[in-house]
gemmi code that builds the backbone of each chain (N, CA, C; Angstrom):
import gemmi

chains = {
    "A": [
        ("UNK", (13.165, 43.390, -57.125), (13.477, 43.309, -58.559), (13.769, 44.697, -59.148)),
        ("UNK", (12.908, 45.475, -59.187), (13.361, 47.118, -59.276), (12.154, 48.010, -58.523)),
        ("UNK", (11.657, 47.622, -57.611), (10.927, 48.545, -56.817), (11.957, 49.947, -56.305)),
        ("UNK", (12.610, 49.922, -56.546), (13.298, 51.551, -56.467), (12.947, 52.680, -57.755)),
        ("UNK", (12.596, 52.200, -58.868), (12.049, 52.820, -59.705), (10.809, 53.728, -59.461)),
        ("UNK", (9.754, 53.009, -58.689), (8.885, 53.720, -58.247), (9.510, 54.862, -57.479)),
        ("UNK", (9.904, 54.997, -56.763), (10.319, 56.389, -55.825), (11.429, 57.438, -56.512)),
        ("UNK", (11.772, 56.456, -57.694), (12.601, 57.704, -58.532), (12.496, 58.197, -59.612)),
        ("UNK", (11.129, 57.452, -60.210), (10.311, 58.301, -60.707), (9.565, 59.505, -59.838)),
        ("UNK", (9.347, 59.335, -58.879), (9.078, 60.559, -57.713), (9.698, 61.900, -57.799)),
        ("UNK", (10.509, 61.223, -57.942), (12.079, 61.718, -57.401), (12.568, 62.932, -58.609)),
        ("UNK", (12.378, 62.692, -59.834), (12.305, 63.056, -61.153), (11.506, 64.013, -61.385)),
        ("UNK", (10.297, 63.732, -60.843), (9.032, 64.765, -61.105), (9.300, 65.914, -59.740)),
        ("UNK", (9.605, 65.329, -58.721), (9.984, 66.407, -57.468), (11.117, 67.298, -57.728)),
        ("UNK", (11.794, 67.140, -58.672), (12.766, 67.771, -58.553), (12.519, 68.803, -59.664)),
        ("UNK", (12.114, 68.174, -61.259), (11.233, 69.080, -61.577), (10.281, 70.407, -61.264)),
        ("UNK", (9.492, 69.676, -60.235), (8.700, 70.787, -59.736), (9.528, 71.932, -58.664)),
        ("UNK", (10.517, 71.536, -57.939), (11.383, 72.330, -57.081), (12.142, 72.927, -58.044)),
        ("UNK", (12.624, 72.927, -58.800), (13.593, 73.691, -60.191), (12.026, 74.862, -60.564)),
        ("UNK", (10.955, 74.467, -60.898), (9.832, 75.417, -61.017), (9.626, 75.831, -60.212)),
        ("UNK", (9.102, 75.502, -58.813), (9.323, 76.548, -58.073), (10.169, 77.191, -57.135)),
        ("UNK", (11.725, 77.262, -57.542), (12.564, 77.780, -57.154), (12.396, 79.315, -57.903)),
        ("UNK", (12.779, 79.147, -59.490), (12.303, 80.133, -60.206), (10.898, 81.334, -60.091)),
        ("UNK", (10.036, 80.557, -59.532), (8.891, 81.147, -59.189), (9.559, 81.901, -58.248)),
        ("UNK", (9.858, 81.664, -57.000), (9.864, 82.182, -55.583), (11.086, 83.400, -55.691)),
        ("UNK", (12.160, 83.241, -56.706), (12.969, 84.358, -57.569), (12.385, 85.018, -57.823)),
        ("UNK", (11.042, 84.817, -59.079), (10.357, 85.898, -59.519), (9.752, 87.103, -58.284)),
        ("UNK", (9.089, 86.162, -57.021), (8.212, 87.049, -56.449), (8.993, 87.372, -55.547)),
        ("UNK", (9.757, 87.336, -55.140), (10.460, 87.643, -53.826), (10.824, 87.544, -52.206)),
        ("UNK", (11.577, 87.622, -51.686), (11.669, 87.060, -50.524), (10.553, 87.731, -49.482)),
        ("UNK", (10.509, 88.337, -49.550), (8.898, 88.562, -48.943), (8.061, 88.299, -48.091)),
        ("UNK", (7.368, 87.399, -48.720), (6.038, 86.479, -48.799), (6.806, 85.058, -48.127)),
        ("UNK", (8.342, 84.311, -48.422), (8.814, 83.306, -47.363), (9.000, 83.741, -46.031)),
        ("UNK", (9.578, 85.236, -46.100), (9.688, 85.475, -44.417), (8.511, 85.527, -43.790)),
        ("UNK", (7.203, 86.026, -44.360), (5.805, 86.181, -43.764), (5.472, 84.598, -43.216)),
        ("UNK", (5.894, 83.425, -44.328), (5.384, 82.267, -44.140), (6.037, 81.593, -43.051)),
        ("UNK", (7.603, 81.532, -42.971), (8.669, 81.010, -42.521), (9.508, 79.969, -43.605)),
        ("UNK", (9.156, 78.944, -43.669), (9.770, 78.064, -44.974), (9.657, 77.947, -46.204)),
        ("UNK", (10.347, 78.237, -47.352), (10.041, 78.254, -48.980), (9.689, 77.026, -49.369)),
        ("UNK", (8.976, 76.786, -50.534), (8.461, 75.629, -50.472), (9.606, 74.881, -51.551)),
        ("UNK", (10.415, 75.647, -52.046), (11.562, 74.807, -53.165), (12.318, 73.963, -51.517)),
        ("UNK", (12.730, 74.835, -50.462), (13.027, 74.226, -49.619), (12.902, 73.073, -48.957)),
        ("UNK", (11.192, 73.241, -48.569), (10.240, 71.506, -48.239), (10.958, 70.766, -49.560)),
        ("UNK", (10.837, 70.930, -50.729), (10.465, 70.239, -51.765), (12.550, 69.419, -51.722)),
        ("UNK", (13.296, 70.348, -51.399), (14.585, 69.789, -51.248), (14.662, 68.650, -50.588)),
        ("UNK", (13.902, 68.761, -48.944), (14.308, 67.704, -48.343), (13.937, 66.559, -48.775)),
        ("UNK", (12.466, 66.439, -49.169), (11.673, 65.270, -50.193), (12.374, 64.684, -51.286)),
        ("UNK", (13.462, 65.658, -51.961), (14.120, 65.196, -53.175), (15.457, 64.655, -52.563)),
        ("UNK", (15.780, 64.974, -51.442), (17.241, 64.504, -50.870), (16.753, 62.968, -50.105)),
        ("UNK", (15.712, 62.854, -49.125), (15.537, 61.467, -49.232), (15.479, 60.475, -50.331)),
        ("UNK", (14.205, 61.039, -51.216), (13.948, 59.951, -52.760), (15.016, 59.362, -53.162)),
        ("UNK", (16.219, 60.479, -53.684), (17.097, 60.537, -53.834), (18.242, 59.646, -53.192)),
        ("UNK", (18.191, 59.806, -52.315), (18.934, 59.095, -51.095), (18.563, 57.514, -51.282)),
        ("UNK", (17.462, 57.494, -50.917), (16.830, 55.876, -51.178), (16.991, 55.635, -52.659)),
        ("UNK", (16.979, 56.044, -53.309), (16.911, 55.304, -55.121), (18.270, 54.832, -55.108)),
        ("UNK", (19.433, 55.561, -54.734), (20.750, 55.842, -55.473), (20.982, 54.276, -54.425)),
        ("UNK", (20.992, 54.118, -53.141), (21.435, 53.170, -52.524), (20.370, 51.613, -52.371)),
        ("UNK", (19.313, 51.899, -53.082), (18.554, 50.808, -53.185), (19.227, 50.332, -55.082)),
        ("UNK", (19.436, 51.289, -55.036), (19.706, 51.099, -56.937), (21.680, 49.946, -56.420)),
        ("UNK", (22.071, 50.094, -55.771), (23.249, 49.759, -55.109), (23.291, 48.186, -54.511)),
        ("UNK", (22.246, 48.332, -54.204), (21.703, 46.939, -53.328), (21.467, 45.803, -54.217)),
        ("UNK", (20.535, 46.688, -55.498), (20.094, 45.713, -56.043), (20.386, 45.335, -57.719)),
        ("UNK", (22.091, 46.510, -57.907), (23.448, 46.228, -58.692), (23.981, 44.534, -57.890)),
        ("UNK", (24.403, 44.956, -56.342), (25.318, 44.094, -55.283), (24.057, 42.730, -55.487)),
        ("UNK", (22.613, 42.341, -55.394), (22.381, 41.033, -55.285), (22.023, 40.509, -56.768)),
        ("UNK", (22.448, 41.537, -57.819), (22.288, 41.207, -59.801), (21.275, 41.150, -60.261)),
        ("UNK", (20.003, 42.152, -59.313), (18.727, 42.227, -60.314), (18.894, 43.277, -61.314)),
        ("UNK", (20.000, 44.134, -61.018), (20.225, 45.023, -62.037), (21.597, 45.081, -62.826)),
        ("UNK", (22.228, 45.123, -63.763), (22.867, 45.046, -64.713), (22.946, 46.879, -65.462)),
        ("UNK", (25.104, 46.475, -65.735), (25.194, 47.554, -66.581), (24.834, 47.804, -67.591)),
        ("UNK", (24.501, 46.713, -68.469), (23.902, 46.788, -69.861), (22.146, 46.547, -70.265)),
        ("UNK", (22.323, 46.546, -71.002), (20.180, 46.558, -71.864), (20.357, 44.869, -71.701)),
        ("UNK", (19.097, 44.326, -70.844), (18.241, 45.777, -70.777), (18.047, 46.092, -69.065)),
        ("UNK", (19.351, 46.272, -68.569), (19.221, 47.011, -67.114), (18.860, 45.706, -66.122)),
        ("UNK", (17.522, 45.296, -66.274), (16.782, 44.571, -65.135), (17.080, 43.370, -65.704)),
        ("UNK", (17.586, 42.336, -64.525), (17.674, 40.707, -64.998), (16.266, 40.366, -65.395)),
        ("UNK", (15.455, 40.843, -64.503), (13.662, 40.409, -64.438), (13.258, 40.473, -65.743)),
        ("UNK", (13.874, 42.055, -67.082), (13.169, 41.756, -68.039), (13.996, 41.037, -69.386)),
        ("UNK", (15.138, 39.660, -68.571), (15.626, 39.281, -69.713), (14.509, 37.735, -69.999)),
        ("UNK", (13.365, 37.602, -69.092), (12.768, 36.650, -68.917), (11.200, 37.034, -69.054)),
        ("UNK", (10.366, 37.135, -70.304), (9.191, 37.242, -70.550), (8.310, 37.164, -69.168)),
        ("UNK", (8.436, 36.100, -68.822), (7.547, 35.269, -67.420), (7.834, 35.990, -66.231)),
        ("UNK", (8.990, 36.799, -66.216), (9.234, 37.716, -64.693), (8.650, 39.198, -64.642)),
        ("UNK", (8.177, 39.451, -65.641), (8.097, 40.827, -66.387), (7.087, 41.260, -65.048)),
        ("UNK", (5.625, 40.084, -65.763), (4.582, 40.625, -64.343), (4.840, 40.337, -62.745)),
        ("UNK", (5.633, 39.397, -62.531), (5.748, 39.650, -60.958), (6.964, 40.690, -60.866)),
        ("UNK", (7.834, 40.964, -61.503), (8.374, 42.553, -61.561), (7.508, 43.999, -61.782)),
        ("UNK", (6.023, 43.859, -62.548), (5.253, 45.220, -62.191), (4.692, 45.209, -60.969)),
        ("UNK", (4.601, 43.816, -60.227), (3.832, 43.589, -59.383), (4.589, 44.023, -58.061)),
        ("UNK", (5.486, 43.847, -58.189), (6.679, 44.270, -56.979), (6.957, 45.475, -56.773)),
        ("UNK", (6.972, 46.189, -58.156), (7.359, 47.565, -58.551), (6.014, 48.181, -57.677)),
        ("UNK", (4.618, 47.866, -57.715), (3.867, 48.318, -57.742), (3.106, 48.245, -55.794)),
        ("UNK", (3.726, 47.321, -55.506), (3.753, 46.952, -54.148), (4.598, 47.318, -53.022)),
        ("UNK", (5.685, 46.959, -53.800), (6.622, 47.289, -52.369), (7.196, 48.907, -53.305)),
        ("UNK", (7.378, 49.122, -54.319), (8.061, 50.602, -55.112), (6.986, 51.602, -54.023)),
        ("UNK", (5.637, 51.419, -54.086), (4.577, 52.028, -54.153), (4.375, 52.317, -52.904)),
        ("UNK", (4.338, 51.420, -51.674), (4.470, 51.567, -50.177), (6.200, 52.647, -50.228)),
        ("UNK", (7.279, 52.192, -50.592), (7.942, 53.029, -50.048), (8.187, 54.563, -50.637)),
        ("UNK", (7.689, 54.867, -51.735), (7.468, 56.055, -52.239), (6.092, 57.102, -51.486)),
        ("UNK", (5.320, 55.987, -51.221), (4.525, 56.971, -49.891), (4.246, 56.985, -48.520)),
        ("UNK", (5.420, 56.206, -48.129), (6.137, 56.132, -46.793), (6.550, 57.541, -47.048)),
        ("UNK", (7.794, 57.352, -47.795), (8.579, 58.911, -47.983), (7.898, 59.643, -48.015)),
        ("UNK", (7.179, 60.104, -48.210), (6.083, 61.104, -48.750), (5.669, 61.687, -47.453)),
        ("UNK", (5.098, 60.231, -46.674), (4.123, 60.386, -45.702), (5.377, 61.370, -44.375)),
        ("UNK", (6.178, 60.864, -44.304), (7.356, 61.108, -43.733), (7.926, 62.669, -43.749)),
        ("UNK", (8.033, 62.887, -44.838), (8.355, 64.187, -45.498), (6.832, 65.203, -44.890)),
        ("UNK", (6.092, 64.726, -45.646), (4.568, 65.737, -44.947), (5.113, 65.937, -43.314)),
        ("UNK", (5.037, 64.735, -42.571), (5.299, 65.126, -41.206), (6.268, 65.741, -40.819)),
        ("UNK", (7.386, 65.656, -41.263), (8.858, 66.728, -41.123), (7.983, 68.517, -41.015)),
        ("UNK", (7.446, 68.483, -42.232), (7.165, 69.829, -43.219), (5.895, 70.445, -41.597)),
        ("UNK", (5.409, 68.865, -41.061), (4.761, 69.602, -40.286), (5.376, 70.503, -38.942)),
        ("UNK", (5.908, 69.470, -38.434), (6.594, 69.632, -37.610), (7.446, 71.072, -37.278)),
        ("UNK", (8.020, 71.253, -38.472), (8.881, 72.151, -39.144), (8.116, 74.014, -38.847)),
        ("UNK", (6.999, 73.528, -39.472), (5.784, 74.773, -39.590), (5.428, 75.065, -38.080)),
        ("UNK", (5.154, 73.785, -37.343), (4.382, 74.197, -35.957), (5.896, 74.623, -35.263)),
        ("UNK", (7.017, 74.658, -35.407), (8.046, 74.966, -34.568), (8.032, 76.527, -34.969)),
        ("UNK", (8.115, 76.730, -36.568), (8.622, 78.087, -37.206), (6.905, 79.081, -36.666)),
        ("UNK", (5.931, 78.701, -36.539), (4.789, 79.989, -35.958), (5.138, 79.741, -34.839)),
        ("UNK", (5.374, 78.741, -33.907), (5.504, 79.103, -32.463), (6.968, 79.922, -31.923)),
        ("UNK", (8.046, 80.177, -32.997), (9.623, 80.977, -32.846), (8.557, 82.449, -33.458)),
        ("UNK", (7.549, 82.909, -34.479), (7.167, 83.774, -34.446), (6.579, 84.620, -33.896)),
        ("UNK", (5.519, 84.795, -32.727), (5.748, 85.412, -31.800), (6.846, 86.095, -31.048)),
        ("UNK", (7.217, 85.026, -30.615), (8.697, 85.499, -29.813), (9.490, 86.595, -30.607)),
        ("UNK", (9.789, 86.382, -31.493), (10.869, 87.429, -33.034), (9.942, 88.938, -32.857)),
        ("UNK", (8.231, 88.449, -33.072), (7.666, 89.533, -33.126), (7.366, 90.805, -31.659)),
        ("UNK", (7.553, 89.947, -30.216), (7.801, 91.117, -29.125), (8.800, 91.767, -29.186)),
        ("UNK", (9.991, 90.684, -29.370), (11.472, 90.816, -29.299), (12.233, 91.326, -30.780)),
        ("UNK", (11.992, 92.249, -31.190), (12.590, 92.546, -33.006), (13.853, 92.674, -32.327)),
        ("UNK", (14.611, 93.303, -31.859), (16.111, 93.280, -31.603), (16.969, 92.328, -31.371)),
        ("UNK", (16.271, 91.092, -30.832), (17.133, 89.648, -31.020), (17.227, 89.085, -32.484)),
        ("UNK", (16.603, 89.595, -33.014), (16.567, 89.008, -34.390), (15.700, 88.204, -34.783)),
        ("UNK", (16.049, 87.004, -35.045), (15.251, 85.642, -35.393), (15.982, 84.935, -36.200)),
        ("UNK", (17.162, 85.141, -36.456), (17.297, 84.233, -37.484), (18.303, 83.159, -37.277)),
    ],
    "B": [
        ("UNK", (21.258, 43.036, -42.349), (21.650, 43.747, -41.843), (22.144, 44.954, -42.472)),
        ("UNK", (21.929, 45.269, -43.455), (22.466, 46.206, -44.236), (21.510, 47.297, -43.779)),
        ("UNK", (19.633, 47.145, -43.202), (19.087, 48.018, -42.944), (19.703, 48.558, -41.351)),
        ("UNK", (20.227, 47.762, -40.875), (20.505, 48.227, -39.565), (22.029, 49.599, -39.464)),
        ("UNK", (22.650, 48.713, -40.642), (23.772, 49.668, -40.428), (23.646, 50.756, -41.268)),
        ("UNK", (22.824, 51.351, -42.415), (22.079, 52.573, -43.113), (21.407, 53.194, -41.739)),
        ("UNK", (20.649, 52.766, -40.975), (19.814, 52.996, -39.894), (20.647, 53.553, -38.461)),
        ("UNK", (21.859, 53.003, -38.549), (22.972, 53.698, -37.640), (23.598, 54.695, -38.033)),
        ("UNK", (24.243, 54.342, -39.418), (24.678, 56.088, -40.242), (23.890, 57.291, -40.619)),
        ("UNK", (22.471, 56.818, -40.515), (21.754, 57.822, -40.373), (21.572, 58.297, -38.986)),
        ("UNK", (21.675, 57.703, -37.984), (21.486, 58.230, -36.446), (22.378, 59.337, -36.433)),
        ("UNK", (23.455, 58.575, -36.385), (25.208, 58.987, -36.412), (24.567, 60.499, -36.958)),
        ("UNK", (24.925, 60.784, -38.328), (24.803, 61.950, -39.413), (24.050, 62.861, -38.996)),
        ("UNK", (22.588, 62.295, -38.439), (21.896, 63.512, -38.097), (22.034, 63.892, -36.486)),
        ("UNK", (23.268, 63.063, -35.639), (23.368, 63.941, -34.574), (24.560, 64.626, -34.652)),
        ("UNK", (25.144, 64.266, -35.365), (26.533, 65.209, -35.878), (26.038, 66.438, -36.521)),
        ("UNK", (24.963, 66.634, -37.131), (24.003, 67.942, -38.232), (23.958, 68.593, -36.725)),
        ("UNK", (23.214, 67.815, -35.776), (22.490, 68.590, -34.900), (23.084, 69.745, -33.860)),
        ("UNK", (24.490, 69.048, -33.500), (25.805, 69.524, -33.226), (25.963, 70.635, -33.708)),
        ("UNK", (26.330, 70.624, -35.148), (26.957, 71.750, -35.885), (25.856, 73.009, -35.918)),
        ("UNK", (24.308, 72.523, -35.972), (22.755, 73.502, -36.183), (22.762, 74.960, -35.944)),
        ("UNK", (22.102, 75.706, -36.536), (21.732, 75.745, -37.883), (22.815, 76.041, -38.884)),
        ("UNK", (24.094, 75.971, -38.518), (24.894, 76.107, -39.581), (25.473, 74.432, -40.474)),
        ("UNK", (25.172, 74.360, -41.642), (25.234, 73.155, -42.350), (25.824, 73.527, -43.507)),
        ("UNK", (27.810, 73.943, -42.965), (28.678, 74.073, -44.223), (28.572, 72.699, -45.099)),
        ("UNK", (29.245, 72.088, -44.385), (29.476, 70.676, -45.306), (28.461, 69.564, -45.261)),
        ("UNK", (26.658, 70.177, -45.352), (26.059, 69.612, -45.977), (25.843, 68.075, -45.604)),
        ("UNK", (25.892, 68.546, -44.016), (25.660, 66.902, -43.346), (23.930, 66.581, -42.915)),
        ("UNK", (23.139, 68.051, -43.525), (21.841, 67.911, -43.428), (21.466, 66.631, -44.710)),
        ("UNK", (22.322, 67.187, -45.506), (22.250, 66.271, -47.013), (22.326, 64.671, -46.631)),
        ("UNK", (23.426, 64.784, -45.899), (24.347, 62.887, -45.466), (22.875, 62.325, -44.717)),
        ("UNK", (22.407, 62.935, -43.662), (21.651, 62.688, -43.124), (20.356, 61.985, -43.489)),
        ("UNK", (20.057, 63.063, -44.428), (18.660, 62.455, -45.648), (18.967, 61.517, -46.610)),
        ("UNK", (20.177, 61.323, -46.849), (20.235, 60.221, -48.015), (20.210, 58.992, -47.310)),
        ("UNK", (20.884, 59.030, -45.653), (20.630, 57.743, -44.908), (19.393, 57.194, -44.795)),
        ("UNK", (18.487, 58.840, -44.352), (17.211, 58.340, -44.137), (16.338, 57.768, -45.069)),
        ("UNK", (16.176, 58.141, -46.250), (15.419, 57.576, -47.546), (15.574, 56.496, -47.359)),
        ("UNK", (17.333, 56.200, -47.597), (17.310, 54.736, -47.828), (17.104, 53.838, -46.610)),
        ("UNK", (16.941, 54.102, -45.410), (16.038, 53.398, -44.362), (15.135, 53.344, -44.367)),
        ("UNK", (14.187, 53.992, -44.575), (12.899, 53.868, -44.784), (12.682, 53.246, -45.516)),
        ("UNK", (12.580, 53.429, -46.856), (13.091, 52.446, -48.145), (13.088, 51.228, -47.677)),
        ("UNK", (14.339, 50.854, -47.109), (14.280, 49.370, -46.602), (13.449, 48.772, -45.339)),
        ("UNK", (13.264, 49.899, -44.907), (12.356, 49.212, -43.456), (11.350, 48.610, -44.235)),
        ("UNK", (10.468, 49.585, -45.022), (9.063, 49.133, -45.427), (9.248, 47.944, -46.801)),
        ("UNK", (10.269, 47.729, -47.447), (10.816, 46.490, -48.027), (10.833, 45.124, -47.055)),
        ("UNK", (11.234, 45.632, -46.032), (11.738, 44.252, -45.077), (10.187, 44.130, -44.089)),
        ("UNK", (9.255, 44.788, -44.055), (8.031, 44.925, -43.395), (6.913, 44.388, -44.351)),
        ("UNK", (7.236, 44.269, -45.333), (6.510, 43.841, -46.634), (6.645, 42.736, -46.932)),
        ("UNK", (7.967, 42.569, -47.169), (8.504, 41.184, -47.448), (8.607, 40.244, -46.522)),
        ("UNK", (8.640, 40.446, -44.738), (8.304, 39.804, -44.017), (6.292, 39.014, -43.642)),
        ("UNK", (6.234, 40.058, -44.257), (4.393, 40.249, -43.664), (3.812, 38.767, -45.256)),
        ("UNK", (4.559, 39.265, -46.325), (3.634, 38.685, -47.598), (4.726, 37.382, -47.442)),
        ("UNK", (6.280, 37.174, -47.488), (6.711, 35.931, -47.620), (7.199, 35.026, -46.451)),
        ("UNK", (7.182, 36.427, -45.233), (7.713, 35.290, -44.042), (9.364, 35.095, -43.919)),
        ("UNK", (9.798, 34.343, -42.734), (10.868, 34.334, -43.215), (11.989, 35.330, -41.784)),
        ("UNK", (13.537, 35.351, -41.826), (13.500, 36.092, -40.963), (13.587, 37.829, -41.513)),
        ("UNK", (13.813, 38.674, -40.539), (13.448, 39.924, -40.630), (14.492, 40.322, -41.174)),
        ("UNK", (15.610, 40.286, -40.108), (17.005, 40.555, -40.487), (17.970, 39.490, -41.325)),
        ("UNK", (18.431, 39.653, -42.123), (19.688, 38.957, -42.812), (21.019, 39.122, -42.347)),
        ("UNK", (21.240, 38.129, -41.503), (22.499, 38.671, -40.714), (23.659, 37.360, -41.294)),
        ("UNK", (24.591, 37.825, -42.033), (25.538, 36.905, -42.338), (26.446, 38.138, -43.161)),
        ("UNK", (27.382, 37.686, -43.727), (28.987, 38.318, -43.610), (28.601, 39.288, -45.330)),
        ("UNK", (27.592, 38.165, -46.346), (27.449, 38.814, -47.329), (26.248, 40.959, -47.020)),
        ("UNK", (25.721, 40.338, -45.535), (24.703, 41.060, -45.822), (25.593, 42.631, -45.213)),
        ("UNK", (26.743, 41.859, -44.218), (27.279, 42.748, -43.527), (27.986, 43.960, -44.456)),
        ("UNK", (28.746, 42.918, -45.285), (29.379, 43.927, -46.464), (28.783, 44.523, -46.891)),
        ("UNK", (27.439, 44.235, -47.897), (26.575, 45.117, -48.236), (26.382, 46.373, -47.655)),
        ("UNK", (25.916, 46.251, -46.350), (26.019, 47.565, -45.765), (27.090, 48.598, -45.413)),
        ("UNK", (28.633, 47.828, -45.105), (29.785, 48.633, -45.226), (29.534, 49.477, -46.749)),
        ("UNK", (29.026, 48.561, -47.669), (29.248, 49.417, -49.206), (28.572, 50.328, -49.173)),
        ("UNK", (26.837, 49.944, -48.705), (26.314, 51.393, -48.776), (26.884, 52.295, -48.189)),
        ("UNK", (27.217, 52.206, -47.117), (27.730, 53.682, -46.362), (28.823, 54.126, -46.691)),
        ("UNK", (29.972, 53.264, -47.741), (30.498, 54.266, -48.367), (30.203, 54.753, -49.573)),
        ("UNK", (29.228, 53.666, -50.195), (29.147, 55.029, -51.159), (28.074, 55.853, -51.128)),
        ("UNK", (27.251, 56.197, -49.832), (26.668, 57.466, -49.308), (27.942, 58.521, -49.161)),
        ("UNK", (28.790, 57.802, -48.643), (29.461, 58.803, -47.830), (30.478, 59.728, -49.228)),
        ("UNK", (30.642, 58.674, -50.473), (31.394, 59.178, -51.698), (30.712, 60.269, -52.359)),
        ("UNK", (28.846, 59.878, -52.454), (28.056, 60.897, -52.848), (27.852, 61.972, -52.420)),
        ("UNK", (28.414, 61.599, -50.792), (28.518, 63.465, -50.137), (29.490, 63.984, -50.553)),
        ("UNK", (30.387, 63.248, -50.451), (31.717, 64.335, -50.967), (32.123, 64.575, -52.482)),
        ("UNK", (31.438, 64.065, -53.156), (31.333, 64.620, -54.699), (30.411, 65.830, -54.319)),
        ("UNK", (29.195, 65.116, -53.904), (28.266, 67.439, -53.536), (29.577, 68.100, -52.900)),
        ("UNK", (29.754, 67.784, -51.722), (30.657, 68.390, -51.132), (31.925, 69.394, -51.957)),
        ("UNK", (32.841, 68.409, -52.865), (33.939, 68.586, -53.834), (33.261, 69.854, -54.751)),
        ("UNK", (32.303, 69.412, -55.091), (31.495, 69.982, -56.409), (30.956, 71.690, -55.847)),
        ("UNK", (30.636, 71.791, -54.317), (29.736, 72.668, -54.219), (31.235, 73.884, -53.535)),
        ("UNK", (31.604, 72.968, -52.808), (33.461, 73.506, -52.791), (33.170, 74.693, -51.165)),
        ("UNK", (32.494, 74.493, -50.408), (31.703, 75.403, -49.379), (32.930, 76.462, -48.734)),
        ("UNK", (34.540, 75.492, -48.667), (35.284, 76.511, -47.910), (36.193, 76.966, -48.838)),
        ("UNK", (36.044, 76.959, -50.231), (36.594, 77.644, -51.499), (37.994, 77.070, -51.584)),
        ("UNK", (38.661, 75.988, -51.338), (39.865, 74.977, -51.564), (39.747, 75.342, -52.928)),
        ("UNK", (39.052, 74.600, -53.593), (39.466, 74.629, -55.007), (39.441, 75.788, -56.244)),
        ("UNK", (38.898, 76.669, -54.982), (38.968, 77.990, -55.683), (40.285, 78.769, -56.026)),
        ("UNK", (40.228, 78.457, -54.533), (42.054, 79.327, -54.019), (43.116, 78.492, -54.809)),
        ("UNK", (43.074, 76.888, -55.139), (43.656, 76.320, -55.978), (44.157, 77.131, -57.026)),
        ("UNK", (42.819, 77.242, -57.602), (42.520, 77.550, -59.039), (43.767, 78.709, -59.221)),
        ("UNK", (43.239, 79.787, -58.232), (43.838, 80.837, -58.985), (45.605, 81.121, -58.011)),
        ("UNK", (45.832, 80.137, -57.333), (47.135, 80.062, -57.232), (48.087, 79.374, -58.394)),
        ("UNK", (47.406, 78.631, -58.847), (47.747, 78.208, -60.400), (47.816, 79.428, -61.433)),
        ("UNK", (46.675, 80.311, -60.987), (47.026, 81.280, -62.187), (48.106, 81.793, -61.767)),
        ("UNK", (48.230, 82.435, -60.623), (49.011, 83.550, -60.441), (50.533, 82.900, -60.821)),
        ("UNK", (50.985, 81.413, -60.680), (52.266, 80.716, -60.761), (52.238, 80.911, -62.085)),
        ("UNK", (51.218, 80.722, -63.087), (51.769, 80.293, -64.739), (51.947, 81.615, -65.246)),
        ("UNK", (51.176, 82.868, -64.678), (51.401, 84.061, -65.126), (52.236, 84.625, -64.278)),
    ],
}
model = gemmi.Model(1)
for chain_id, residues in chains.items():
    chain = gemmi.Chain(chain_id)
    for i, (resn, *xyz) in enumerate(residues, 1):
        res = gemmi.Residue()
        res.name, res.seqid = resn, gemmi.SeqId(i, " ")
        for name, pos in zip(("N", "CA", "C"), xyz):
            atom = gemmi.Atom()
            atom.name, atom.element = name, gemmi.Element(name[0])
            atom.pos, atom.b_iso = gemmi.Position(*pos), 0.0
            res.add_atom(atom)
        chain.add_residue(res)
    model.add_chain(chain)
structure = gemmi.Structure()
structure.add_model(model)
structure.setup_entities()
């Protein structure tokens, strides 16, 4: 019904916070990311490019089977008093599992990501003349 | 079937990224992730909705097929608006100012 709402409200606030701390990581300097390996506006990109990804084509899906509409008020579900609650209920069930699927998903990337970038550090650090980058 | 064929254009996308690695002019790290969201997205929709209403898993008939031709193009439209927009090998730059240099 509109369980894509949940994850793009996510999606809204993530991107938010990556616009803040993009600016932050401007202020302090590159620095402190090369010490770490990955910036965190970076992590925070890929998280906003899935959400993102999933809202725009679930929002598509569910234009193509007419739970959603170009006009007010948007959702067929709230032209009907009586659908309202099994539409929070859906929102809140299935929106709610796949917004922290993503999530859960994204954490493991970010891990993954980290245990690859300290184990390439060593190596950069015997070897400074190959570079690293 | 619409999750299956999001679930192939995402295979596709991110072994074509992997190909090109670490260089990602045209932003096929991007194509990649928008497949993936929206698979996931639907896996755990169709894992949900199988588990609480039953029923089959896949929707396989001609309406569901289209569906999924649509998503993947208009994933593939949303890349190339970033794409258009972000302009990586400066086309519309060099446009631009070959236009100037003709009107002046």
């Amino acid at each position: 019904m509109a369980c894509f709402l949940v994850p793009m409200g996510e999606a809204i606030v993530a991107t938010a916070v990556q616009k803040v701390v993009e600016n932050r990581e401007k202020k302090v300097g590159e620095e402190r990311i090369k010490k770490t390996g990955l910036s965190w506006s970076r992590r925070l990109s890929w998280l906003n490019k899935l959400l993102w990804g999933g809202t725009i084509l679930l929002a598509l899906e569910h234009l193509w089977h007419g739970e959603v509409v170009p006009w007010p008020p948007f959702l067929t579900a709230m032209e009907n008093p009586a659908n309202v609650s099994p539409m929070l209920h859906e929102m809140a069930i299935f929106g709610g599992a796949m917004a922290i699927t993503i999530t859960v998903v994204w954490g493991i990337m970010i891990l993954v990501a980290e245990l690859k970038a300290k184990a390439a550090m060593p190596k950069v650090r015997e070897n400074p003349a190959s570079g690293g980058a | 079937m619409w999750l299956i064929m999001t679930a192939l254009a995402a295979v596709i996308a991110t072994a074509i990224w992997y190909v090109k690695a670490p260089e990602d002019k045209y932003k096929l790290g991007l194509l990649s992730l928008l497949f993936w969201g929206a698979t996931i997205m639907w896996l755990v929709d169709h894992v949900i909705a199988y588990i609480t209403e039953g029923g089959e898993f896949f929707e396989i008939n001609l309406d569901a097929t289209l569906l999924g031709v649509a998503v993947i193009v208009f994933a593939l439209f949303v890349w190339e608006i970033v794409l258009v927009v972000s302009d990586p090998k400066g086309v519309l730059k060099k446009s631009a100012k070959k236009v100037e240099t003709t009107v002046s």
